[in-house]
C-alpha positions in Angstrom: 19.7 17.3 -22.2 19.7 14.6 -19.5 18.9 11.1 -20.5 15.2 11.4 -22.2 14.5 15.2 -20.7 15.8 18.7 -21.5 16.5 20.7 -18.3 13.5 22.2 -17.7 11.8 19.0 -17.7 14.2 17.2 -16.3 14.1 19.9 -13.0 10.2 20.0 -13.3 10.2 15.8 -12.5 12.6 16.8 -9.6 9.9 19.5 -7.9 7.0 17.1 -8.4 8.8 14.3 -6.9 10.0 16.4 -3.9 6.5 17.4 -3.2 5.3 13.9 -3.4 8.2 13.6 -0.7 6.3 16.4 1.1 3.3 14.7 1.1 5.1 10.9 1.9 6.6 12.9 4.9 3.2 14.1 6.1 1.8 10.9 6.8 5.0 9.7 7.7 5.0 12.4 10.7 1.3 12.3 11.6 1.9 8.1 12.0 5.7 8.7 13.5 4.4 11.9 16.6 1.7 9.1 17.5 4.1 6.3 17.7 7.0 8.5 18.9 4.4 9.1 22.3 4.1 6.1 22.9 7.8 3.9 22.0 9.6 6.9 23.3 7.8 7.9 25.7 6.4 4.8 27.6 8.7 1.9 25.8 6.0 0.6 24.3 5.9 -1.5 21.2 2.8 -0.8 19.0 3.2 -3.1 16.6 -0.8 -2.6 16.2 -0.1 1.2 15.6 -1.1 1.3 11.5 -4.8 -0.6 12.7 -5.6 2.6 15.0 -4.6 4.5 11.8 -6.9 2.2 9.5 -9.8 3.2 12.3 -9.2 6.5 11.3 -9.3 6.1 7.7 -12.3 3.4 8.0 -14.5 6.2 10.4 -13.5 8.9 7.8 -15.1 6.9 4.9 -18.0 6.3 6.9 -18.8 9.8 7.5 -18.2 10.5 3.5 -21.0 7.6 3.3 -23.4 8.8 6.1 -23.2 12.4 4.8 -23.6 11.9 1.1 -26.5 10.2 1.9 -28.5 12.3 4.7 -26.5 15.6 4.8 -25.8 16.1 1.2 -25.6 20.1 2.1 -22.8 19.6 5.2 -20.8 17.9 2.9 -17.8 20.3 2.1 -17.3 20.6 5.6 -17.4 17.0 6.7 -13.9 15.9 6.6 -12.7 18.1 9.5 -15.9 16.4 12.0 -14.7 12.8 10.1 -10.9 14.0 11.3 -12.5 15.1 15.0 -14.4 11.6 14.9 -11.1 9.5 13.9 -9.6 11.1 16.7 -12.3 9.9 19.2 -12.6 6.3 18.1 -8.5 5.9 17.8 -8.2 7.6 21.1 -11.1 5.7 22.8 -9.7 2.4 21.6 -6.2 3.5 22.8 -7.5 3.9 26.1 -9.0 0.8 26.0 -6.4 -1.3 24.7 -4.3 0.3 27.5 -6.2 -1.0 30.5 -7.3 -4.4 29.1 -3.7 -5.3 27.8 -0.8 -2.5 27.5 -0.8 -2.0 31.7 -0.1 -5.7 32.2 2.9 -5.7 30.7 5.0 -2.3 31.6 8.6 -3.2 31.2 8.5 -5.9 29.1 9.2 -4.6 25.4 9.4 -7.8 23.9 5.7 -8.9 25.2 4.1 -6.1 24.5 5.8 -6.3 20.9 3.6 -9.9 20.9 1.0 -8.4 22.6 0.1 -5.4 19.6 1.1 -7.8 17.2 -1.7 -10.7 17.5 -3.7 -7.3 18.2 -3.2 -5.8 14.5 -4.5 -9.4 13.1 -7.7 -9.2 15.1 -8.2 -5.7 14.1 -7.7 -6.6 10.8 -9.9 -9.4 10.6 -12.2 -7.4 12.3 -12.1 -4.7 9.8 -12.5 -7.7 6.6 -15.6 -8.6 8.7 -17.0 -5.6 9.4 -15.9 -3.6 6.0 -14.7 -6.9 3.4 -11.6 -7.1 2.2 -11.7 -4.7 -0.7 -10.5 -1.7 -0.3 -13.0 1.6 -0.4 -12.4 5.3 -0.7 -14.0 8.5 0.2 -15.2 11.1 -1.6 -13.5 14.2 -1.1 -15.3 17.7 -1.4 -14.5 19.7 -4.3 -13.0 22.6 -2.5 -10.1 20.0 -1.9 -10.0 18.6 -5.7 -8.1 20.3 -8.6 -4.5 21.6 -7.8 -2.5 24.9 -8.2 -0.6 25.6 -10.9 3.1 26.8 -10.2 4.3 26.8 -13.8 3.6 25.5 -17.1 5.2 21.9 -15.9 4.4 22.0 -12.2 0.9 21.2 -10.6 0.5 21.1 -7.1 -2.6 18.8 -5.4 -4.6 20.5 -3.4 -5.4 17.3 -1.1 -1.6 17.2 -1.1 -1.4 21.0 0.4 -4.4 20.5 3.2 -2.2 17.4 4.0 0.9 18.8 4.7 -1.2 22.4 6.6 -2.9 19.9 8.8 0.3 17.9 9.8 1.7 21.3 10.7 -0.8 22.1 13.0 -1.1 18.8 14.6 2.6 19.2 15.3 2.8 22.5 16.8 -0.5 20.6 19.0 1.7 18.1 20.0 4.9 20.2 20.9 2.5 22.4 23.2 0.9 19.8 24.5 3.9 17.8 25.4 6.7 20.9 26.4 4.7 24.0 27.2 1.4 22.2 29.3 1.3 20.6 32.8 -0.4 17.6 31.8 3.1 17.3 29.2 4.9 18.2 32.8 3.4 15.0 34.3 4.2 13.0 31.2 7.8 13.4 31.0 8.6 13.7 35.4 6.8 10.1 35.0 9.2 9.4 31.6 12.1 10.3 34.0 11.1 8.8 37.6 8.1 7.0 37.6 8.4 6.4 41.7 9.3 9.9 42.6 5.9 11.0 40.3 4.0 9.1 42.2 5.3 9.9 45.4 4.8 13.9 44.3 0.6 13.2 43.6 0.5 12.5 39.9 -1.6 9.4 38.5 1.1 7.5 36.9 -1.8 5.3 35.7 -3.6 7.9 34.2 -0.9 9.7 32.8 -0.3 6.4 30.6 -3.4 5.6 29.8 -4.0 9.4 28.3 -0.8 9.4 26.9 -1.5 5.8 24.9 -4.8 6.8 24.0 -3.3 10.2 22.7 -0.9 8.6 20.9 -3.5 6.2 19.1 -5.9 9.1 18.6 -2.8 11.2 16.4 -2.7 7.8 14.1 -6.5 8.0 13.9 -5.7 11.9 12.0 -3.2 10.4 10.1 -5.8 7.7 9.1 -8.1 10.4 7.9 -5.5 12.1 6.1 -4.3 8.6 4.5 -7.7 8.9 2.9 -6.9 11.9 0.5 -4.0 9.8 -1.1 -4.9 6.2 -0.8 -7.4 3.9 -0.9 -8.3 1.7 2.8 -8.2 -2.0 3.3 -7.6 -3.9 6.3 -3.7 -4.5 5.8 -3.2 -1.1 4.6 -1.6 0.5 7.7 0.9 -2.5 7.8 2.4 -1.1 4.3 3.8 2.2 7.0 4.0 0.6 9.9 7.6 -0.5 9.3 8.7 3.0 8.1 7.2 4.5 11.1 9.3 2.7 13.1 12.4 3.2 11.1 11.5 7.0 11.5 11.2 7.4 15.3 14.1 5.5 15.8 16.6 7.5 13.4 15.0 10.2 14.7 15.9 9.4 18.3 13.3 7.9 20.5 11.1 10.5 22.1 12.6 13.9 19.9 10.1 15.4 18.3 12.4 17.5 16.3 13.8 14.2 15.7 10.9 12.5 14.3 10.2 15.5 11.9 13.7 15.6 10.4 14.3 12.2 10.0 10.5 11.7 8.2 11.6 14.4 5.8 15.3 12.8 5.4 13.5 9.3 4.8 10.8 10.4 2.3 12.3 12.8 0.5 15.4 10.4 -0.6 12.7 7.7 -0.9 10.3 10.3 -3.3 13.5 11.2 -5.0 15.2 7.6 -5.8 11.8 6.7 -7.2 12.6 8.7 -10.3 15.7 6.8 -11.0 15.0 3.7 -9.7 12.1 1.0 -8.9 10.0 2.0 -6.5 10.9 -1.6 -4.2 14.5 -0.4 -4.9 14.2 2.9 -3.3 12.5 1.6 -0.6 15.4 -1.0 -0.1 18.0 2.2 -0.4 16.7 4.1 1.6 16.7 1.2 4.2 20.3 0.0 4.1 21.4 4.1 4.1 19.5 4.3 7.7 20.7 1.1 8.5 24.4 2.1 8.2 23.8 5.5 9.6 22.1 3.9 12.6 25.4 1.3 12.8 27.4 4.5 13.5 25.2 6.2 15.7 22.6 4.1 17.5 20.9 7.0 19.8 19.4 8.3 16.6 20.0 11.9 15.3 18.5 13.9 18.2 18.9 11.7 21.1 20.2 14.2 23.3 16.6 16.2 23.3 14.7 12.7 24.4 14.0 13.8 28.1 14.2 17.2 29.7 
């Protein structure tokens, strides 16, 4: 016995809170790759980041609307065209964002911090007027409801599986698109001398504004996937904004390998304190543990791998 539990339940309580971790740590990458682009990559502070995810989640609940009602028969297949669509109006708004405000204000971290900031509060009022302030859900299609059953004690979501297969995929998209193409090429010789990219041929200007807009358009996915384990409001990307943060900075600015490790560090110790303590307690934790491992090593845990 342990406490309350026997073993077996005891270590049954463990798996399903380390696949909640799993699924914590999916969002938490699909919101950290996005924001990882664009801090580490450009120095930009997108304190407006979890609104572009919220536009994700908001267009995905539209198309579970739209479809119900006029395409009743394409609806198992809708959510990948709503994740295709949350792409398109996160990356479109990225792009615009980036020329009417993020371009002015290239090395200066702090305004741009202001900047995104009074940005998320029109977004969000913009979403109370458009949407109200109560929060909505979607309506997944059955394929994606029910789970599989790995023992007598353990059940395992199948929303919670698609989660974690997409956020695999949209990694390995990222890590080809960032190390193994030329427009990735362009992005980092810009990263690492902006004047000498320029001098070479390549659009320093475009290469930001794609690589914003891409950035924004990766927290549009993560919106959609948000969906499958949480309901949408106007504030609700502000409840991960501030562990996105915390994870592409323990991760090391710019690492992707970075970013993924230090997700699955941060939500799996978060998933796992949960059992033991409050939820607000875990979360608090989890924070001071990062907090004093950051104290000792400031670069992050893959710094090294930030430009190459």
């Amino acid at each position: 016995m342990i406490g309350d539990y026997t073993y077996s339940e005891f270590f049954s309580i463990l798996a399903m809170q380390g696949f909640a971790g799993l699924i914590l740590f999916s969002v938490f990458v699909l919101m950290a790759l996005g924001l990882a682009i664009i801090f580490g990559q450009m120095g930009v502070i997108n304190m407006a980041h979890g609104e572009f995810m919220i536009l994700g989640a908001y267009v995905t609940y539209l198309c579970s609307t739209l479809v119900t009602a006029y395409l009743p028969g394409f609806f198992p297949y809708y959510f990948f065209l709503a994740m295709a669509l949350a792409f398109a109006a996160s990356f479109s708004l990225g792009v615009l964002v980036e020329w009417a405000l993020i371009r002015h204000l290239y090395k200066r971290p702090l305004d741009t911090l202001l900047a995104t900031w009074g940005l998320s509060l029109v977004l969000q009022q913009l979403y109370r007027s458009v949407f109200g302030a109560r929060e909505v859900g979607v309506t997944l299609p059955d394929w994606m409801m029910g789970s599989v059953v790995v023992s007598d004690t353990i059940e395992v979501p199948l929303n919670g599986l698609f989660v974690m297969a997409l956020t695999m995929i949209i990694s390995l998209a990222v890590y080809v698109i960032m190390y193994r193409s030329s427009w990735g090429k362009r992005v980092r010789a810009v990263v690492q001398n902006r004047v000498m990219a320029g001098a070479v041929g390549i659009n320093t200007k475009k290469v930001d504004r794609m690589t914003f807009g891409l950035g924004c358009g990766i927290a549009g996915i993560a919106g959609s996937a948000f969906t499958m384990i949480g309901s949408t409001g106007p504030t609700a990307g502000q409840l991960y904004i501030v562990d996105t943060f915390l994870v592409v900075v323990f991760g090391g600015a710019g690492s992707l390998i970075g970013t993924i490790a230090s997700a699955f560090t941060i939500s799996q110790a978060q998933s796992t304190m949960e059992f033991f303590l409050s939820g607000s307690m875990a979360k608090v934790l989890t924070l001071l543990t990062v907090v004093g491992i950051l104290m000792l090593r400031p670069q992050g845990l893959f710094s090294l791998n930030i430009r190459r």
